[in-house]
N, C-alpha and C positions, 0 to 999 in steps of 0.2 A: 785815398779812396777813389774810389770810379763811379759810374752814374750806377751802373747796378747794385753798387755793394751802397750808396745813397740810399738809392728808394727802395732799397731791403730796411730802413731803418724804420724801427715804428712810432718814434717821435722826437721831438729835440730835450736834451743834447744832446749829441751822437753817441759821447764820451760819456755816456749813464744815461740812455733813454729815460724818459719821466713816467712812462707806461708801455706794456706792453701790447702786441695786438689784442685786440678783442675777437670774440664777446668775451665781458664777464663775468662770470657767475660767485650769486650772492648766497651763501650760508648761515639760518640764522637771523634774516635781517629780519631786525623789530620795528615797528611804527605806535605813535602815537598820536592821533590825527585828532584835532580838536574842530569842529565843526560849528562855521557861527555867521549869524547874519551882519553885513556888513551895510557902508553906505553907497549907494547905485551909483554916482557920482564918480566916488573912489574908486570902485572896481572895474567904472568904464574906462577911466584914464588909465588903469594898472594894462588892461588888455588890448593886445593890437587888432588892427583890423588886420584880414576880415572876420575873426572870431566877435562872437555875442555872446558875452555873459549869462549864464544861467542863473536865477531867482535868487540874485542877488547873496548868494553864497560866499563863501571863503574857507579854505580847509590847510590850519594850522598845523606843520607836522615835525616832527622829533624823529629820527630815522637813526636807531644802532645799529652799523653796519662792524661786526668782531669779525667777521671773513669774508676776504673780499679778492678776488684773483685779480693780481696785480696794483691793486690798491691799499692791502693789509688793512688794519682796523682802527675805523671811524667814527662820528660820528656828525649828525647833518641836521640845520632847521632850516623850515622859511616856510614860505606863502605859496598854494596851489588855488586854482581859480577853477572853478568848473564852468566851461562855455562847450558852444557849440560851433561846429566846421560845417556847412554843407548839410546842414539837419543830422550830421552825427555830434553824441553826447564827445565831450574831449574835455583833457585838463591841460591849461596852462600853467607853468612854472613862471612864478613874479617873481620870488627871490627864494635865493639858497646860501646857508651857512655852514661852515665845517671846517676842519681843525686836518686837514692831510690834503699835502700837495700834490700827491698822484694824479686823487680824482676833479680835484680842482682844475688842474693843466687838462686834462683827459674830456673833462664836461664839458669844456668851454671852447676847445678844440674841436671836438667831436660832435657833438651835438647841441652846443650853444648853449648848455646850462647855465643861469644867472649866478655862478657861486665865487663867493667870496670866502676869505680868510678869518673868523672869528672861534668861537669857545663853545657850544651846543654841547650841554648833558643831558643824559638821561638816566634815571633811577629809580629804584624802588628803596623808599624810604616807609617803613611799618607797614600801613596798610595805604599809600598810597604810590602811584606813578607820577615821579616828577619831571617836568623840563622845563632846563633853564636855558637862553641864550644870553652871553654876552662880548659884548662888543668894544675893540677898545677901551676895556677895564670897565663898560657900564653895564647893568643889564639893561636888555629890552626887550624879553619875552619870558615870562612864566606859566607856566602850563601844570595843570593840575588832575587827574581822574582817577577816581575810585578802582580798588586794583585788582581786576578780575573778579568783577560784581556778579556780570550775564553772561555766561557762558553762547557762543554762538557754532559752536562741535560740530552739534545736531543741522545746522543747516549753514554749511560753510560757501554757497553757492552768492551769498553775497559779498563775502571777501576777494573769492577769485574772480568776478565780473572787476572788482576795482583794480585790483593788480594786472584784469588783462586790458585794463582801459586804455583809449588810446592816450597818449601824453604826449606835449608838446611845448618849444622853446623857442623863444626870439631869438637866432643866433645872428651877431654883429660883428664882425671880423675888418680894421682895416687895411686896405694895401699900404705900402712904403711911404705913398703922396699924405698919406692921411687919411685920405677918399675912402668910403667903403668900398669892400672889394668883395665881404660878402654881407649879404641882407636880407635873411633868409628865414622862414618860418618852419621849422623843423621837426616832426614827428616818428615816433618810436612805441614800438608795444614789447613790454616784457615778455620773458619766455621760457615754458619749463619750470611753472611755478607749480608749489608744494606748500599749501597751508598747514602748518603746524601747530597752530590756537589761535583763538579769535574770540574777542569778548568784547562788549559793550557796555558805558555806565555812564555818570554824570563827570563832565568835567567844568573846569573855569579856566579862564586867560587870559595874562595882565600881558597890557604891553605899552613900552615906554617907548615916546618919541625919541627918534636918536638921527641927524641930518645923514650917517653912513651906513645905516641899518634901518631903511625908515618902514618897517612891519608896520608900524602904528599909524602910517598913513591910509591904513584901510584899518579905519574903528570896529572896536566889537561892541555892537547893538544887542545883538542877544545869542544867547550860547545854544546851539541845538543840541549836542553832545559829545558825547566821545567813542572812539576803536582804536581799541588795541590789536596788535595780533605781530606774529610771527611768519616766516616763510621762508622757503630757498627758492631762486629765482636767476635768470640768464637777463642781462639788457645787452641787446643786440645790438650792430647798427641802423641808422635811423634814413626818415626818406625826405625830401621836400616839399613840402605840400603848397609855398609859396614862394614865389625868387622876387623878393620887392626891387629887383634890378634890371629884370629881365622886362 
């Protein structure tokens, strides 16, 4: 190989890239976002500076992703934080779980997603939507909402404000020495979204302490509720918005 036919490659291994270029776009993708108050405490330690926690929130989520370019079909959990950047509203990502290596290599490359290798479902069982995570043969997350209670059709302008939120990542990369070589706080907004349904109802959510999954380090005080919904959507790539190096 030569240096041009190198940095034509769009990730490692050479010999089977792990992903292709981006962006890419999601079909289909379902969420289950369990919404609950936590302890201030907990959610100060979970988030970096210079982000500030907004009113002590937490948003629990279940992500089926069955189309996914370059990724093929997954499925994701973990822990989103809503804080604020600069007086703008922003979500941080604490932790992310899921079951395909693509997007794993790709998130944590790319944009510094927190994910890890575990088991996340999601389903409809009767009349309910379930999600389970587990870990190393445990669980440590269950999730529970009524399935398609409140219809939210008629006014979908608060789905796509969430999907167009900004979102952001601690990404931590280090050089050869060990040393970071990157330490960066990383932001991205999805794009070319298309809500497809969106409903609202009562949820619940167990979560078990686990020291390699630790969700349960941010307790659930009280449950505010639940969103469901659907959508196709583009994640592009993403900007810096702090260089903790620089």
């Amino acid at each position: 190989m030569n240096r041009d036919e190198i940095l034509k490659t769009p990730s490692m291994p050479v010999a089977g890239p792990s992903y292709p270029k981006g962006p890419f776009r999601f079909i289909n993708r379902e969420y289950m976002i369990i919404i609950y108050e936590s302890d201030p405490d907990a959610i100060r330690q979970a988030v970096p500076e210079p982000l500030e926690p907004e009113e002590n929130l937490v948003y629990y989520e279940w992500i089926n992703m069955p189309d996914s370019s370059g990724f093929g079909s997954y499925m994701e959990s973990g822990i989103v934080i809503p804080c604020r950047y600069k007086g703008e509203s922003i979500n941080f990502t604490a932790q992310m779980y899921l079951n395909d290596d693509p997007p794993i290599v790709a998130g944590r490359e790319i944009w510094g997603f927190p994910k890890k290798w575990a088991h996340p479902k999601m389903e409809v069982v009767e009349d309910t939507l379930n999600g389970t995570l587990h870990y190393a043969g445990q669980l440590v997350a269950q999730g529970t909402m009524a399935y398609k209670h409140e219809s939210l059709a008629r006014n979908p302008e608060k789905t796509k404000a969430a999907l167009g939120k900004t979102q952001c990542n601690l990404k931590l990369i280090p050089g050869v020495d060990g040393k970071p070589a990157i330490c960066q706080l990383v932001a991205y907004n999805l794009t070319d979204y298309a809500v497809k349904g969106s409903w609202s109802g009562d949820a619940r959510l167990h979560l078990v302490p686990h020291v390699n999954a630790p969700v349960a380090d941010l307790p659930v005080k009280r449950i505010v509720g639940g969103r469901h919904f659907v959508a196709d959507l583009t994640l592009p790539y993403g900007r810096v918005l702090c260089d903790y190096l620089a």
